[in-house]
Every structure is written in structure tokens, then in C-alpha cells.
C-alpha positions in Angstrom: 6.5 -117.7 -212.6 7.8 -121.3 -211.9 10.2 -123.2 -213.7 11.5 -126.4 -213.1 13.5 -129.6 -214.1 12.1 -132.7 -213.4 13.1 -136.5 -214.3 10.8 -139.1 -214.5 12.4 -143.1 -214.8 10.7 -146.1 -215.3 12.1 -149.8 -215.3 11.6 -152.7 -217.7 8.7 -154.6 -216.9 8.1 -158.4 -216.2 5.6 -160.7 -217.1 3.8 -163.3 -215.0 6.2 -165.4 -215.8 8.9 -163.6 -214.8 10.1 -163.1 -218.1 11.4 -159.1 -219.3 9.4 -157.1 -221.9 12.3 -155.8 -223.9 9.9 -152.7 -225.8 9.6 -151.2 -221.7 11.1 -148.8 -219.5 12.3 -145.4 -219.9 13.7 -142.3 -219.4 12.4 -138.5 -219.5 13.5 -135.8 -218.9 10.8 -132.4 -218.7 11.1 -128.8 -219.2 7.9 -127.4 -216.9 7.2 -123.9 -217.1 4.4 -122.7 -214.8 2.7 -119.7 -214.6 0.0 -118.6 -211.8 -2.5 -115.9 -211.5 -4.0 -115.0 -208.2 -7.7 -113.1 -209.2 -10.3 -111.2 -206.3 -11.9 -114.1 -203.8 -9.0 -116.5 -203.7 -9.5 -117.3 -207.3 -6.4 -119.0 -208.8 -5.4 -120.3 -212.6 -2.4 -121.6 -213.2 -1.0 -122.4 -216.9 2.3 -125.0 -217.6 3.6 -127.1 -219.6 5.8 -130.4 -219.8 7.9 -130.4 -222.6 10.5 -133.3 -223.1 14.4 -132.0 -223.4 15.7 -135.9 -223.2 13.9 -139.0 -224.0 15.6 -142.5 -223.5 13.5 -145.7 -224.7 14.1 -149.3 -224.4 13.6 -150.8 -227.8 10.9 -149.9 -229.8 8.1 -147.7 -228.1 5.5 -144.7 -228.2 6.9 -141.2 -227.0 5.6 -138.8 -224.7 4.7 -135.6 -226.3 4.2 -132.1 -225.5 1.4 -131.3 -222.6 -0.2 -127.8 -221.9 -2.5 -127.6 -218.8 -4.0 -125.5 -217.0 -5.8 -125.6 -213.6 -8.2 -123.3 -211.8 -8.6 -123.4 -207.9 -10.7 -121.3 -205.2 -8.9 -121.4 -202.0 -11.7 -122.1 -199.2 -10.9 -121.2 -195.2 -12.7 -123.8 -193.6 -11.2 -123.1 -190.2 -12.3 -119.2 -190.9 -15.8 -120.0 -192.1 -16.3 -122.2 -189.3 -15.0 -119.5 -186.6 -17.8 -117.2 -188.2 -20.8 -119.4 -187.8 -19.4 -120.2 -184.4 -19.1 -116.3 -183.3 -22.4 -115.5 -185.5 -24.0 -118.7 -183.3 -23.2 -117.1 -179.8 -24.1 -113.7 -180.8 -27.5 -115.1 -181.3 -27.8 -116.4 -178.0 -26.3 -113.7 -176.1 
């Protein structure tokens, strides 16, 4: 279990022409809870969320909503699967 606070800021854009767009920039703040599961085989899924606690726009703009995710990864030893084929190669020609 993870949890974490995180900010994210963004300033009023310009035009070409230098000139400010009023309805831009912003401020966020998220709420991310993150859980992770480790499974057999290096098999990971990991579930969070980003759910806004503050929310500061310039002028008139869309709002961020709530986001669930989740994410599935297989951790791969490419240093260990290459030291096999190199000890399974030489055992061969011994």
C-alpha cells in the first residue's frame, strides 16, 4: 500500500504573439492511493487512483476529474537469462 500527495502547476500560456491566454494555467492538487500485488513469476498489478483534493483555475476552464488505473508488469532478468544461455553454451562445448 502506497499513498501519496502530489502537486501538479501549470502557468498561463502565451500566444505567438506574445500575448497571455487568460482561460490557462492551473493548479492541482491529487490524493493517489496505490495498491500492488506481487503474483508467482514476477507477475505484478498495481491499482491507484488520482483524485483531486484542491483545484485552482485561471478564468474559465475544464476540470480534471477522478482517474482509476491500473497497470500490470512481468519483471524480466535480462542479466540472469543471459548468464544461463552463457553457462548452458559452455556446458555444450565442454
Amino acid at each position: 500500500m502506497n499513498l501519496q500527495i502530489r502537486n501538479e502547476y501549470r502557468a498561463r500560456s502565451s500566444r505567438e504573439n506574445k500575448e497571455i491566454v487568460n482561460a490557462s494555467g492551473y493548479e492541482v492538487v491529487f490524493f493517489t492511493p496505490q495498491v500492488s500485488i506481487a503474483f508467482p513469476h514476477n507477475w505484478f498489478i498495481s491499482l491507484y487512483a488520482d483524485i483531486p483534493v484542491y483545484k485552482y483555475y485561471n478564468d474559465l476552464q475544464m476540470s480534471f476529474g477522478y482517474v482509476f488505473s491500473f497497470r500490470l508488469t512481468k519483471k524480466i532478468d535480462f542479466i540472469g537469462i543471459k548468464a544461463r544461455h552463457t553457462a548452458k553454451k559452455n556446458a555444450q562445448t565442454n
